[in-house]
C-alpha positions in Angstrom: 15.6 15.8 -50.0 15.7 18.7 -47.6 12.4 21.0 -47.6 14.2 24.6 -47.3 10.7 26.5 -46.5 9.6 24.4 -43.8 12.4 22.7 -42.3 11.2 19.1 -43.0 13.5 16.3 -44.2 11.2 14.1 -46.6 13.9 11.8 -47.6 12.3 8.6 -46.1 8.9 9.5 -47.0 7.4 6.8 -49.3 5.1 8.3 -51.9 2.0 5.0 -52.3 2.1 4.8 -56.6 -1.8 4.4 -57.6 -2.7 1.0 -58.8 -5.9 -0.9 -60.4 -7.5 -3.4 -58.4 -6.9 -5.8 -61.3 -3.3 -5.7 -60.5 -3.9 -7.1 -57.4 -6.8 -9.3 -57.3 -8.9 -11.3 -59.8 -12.9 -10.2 -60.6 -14.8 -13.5 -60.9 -18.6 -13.0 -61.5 -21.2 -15.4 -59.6 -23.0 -18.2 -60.7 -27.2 -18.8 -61.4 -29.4 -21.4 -59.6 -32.3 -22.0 -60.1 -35.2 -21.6 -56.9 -35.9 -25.3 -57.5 -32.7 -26.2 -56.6 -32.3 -24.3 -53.3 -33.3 -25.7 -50.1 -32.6 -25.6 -46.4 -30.6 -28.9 -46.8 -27.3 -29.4 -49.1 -23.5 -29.1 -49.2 -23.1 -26.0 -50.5 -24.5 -22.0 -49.5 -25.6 -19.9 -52.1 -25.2 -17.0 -50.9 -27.5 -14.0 -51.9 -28.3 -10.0 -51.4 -30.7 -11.1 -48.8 -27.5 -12.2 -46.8 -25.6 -9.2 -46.3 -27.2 -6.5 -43.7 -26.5 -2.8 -43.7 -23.9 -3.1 -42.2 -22.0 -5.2 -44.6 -21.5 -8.4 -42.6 -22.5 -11.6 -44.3 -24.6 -14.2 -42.7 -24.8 -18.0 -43.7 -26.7 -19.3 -40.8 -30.2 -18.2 -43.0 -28.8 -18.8 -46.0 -30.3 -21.3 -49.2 -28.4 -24.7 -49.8 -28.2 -26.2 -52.8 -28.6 -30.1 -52.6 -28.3 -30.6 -56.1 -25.5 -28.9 -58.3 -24.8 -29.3 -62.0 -22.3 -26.9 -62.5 -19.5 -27.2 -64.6 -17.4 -24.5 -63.6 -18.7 -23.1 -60.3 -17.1 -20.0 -58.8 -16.2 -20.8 -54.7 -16.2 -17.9 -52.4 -12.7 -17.6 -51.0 -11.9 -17.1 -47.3 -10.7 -13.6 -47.0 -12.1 -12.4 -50.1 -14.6 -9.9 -50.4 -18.1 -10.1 -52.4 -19.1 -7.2 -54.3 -22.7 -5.6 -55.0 -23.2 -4.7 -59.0 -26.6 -4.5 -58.4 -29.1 -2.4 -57.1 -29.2 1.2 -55.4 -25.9 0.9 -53.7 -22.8 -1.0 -54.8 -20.8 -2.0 -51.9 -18.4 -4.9 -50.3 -18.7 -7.0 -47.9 -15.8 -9.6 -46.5 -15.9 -13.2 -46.4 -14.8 -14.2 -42.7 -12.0 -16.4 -41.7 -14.4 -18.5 -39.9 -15.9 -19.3 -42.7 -15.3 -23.4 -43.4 -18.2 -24.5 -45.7 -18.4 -24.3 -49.4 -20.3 -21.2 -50.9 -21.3 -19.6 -54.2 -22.6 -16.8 -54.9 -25.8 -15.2 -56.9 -24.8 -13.3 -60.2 -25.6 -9.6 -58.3 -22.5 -10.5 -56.7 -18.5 -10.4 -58.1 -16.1 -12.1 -55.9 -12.9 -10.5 -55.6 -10.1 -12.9 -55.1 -6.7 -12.1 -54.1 -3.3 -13.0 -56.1 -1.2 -15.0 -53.8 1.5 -12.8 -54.0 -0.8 -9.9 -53.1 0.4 -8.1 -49.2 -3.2 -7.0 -48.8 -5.5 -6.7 -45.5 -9.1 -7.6 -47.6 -10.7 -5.2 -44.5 -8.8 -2.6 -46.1 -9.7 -3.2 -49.3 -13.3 -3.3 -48.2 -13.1 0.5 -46.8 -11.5 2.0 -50.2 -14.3 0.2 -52.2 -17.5 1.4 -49.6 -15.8 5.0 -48.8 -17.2 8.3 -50.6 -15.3 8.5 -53.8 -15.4 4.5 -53.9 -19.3 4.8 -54.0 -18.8 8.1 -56.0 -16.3 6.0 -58.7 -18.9 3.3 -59.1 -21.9 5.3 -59.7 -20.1 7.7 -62.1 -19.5 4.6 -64.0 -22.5 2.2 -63.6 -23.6 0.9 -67.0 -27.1 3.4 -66.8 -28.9 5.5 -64.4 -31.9 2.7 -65.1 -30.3 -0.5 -64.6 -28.0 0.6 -62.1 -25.3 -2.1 -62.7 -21.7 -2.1 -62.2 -20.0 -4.2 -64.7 -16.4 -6.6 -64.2 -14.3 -3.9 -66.2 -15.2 -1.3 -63.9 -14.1 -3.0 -60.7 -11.2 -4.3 -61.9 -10.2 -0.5 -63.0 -10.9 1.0 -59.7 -7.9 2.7 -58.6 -6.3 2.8 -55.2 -3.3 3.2 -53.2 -1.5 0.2 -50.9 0.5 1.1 -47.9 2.2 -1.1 -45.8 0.3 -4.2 -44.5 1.1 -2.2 -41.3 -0.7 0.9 -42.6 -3.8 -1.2 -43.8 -4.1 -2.6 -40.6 -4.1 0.7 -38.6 -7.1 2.0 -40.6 -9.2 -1.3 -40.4 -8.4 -1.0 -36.3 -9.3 3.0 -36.5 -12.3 1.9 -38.5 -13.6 -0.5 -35.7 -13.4 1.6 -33.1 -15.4 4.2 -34.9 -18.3 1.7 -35.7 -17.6 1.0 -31.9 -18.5 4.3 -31.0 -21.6 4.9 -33.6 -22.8 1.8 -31.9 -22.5 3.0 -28.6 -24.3 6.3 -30.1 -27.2 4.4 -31.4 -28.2 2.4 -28.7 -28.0 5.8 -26.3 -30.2 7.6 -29.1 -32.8 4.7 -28.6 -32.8 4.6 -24.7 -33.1 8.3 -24.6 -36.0 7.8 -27.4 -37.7 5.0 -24.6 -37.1 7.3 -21.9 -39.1 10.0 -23.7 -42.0 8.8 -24.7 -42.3 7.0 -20.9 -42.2 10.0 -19.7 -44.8 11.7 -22.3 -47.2 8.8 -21.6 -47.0 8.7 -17.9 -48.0 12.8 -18.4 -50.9 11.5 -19.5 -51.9 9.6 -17.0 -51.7 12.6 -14.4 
């Protein structure tokens, strides 16, 4: 099709239909362990809130073991699949690395989101959508009450979003790291020039 006002052939342009994260990826909720059974020694991490920073990066190295599991059907955190936050004053996603090569599950504050194997998905990307504005907007529009703050399975399965090319998705995961890049750089030059201040301030005293 030939846009006569502006002179722009859209013909090729591929319009991304909406689709429900359901559709692309299964919602599995976490399991419960007792204290009694976690440890700094065992097979398996249980990973918790206390193990994702603010920056959304998961860390096992601190992480409680469990040495002795009685589970019947426990949930395993997939490599490349992202752990969700239903709990608490902000309900975001954090991805599980590639590096990751020991056997984890998760505390019940937590849904893992799993990816169909037929799914062309960059879980990076997929992590942006669900931590941007109107993905933060989305959940706390439809969190169960303003008093228990909880996002329930339904509701992250029905989150809507659009999927580009794997191409695409990996453009803006690339364009994403870069910008932390530079709010890094940003932050560390705030806290020099902060140092450098109050240095000088206290030397001032000392005339």
């Amino acid at each position: 099709m030939f846009h006569k006002w502006y002179n722009i052939d859209t013909s090729e342009i591929v319009v991304e239909k909406a689709m429900k994260l359901k559709e692309i990826a299964d919602v599995v909720p976490g399991n419960f362990i007792k204290s009694s059974k976690l440890g700094d020694v065992g097979r398996y991490i249980y990973l918790q809130p206390k193990d994702i920073d603010e920056y959304d990066k998961i860390y096992t190295d601190k992480a409680d073991r469990i040495a002795d599991m009685q589970i019947k059907r426990p949930n395993y955190v997939d490599v490349g699949g992202i752990l969700f936050r239903a709990n608490g004053r902000t309900f975001r996603a954090a991805e599980v690395a590639n590096d990751a090569a020991e056997l984890m599950l998760f505390h019940p504050n937590f849904f893992h989101i799993r990816f169909k194997p037929e799914a062309d998905v960059a879980s990076s990307y997929i992590v942006l959508l669900l931590n941007s504005r109107s993905g933060q907007q989305y959940f706390h529009e439809n969190r169960s009450s303003a008093s228990l703050k909880v996002v329930t399975k339904p509701v992250i399965e029905n989150f809507e979003l659009t999927l580009p090319s794997i191409e695409e998705q990996r453009h803006w995961v690339a364009k994403y790291a870069d910008f932390q890049r530079k709010v890094g750089n940003l932050k560390r030059d705030i806290a020099w020039a902060e140092i450098e201040f109050y240095s000088d301030l206290e030397k001032s005293f000392k005339c």
